[in-house]
Structures are given as structure tokens and as C-alpha cells.
Phi, psi and omega in degrees: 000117174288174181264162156229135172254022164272353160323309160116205184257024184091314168333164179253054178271191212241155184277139147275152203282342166276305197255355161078034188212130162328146187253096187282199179267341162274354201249150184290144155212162173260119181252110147263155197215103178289140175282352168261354164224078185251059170218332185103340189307344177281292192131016180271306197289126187129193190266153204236136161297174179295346199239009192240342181279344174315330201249337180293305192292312168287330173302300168336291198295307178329289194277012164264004139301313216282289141344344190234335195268116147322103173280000000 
């Protein structure tokens, strides 16, 4: 049986939702929440490293704009 390492090392840290790889306790992370997905079941709303939520965090603020403005 080979290893994969998105399994991780077994700890229970939590995956960022971008780049798949544990948010261990030492790393900044970010919970962004898209308004059409706010539990995450599409797979956008949650959490991010810090360097990896930036361009997800500006989209998210647009379309919680975009939600809120009367057409």
C-alpha cells in the first residue's frame, strides 16, 4: 500500500479548502463564506491558509455585495 499524502499524519488539523494540504496550529488560517455556499457542501466556504484565502476572500466580499444590493 503507498502513502498519499493528503491523508496527512493522521492528526485531526483541518485541510485548506484551496491547495488540500493541513492547516497545522502553527499557520494563520482564515474562514471565508461564499453566500451561495454557506456550510461549504459546493466546497468554497471554509477554511484557508492565510496566503492561500486572499484572492477566495476577495471574491466571497464581491459577492456578499453583490447579495445584498436591491435590482
Amino acid at each position: 500500500m503507498d502513502f498519499d499524502p493528503r491523508w496527512g499524519d493522521g492528526s485531526n488539523d483541518p485541510w485548506c479548502k484551496h491547495c488540500n494540504r493541513p492547516i497545522t496550529s502553527e499557520q494563520k488560517s482564515v474562514r471565508v463564506d461564499f453566500p451561495h455556499d454557506p456550510h461549504g457542501f459546493k466546497g468554497l466556504s471554509g477554511l484557508y491558509h492565510l496566503a492561500c484565502s486572499k484572492p477566495f476572500a476577495s471574491l466571497a466580499h464581491a459577492m456578499n455585495m453583490l447579495s445584498l444590493r436591491r435590482f
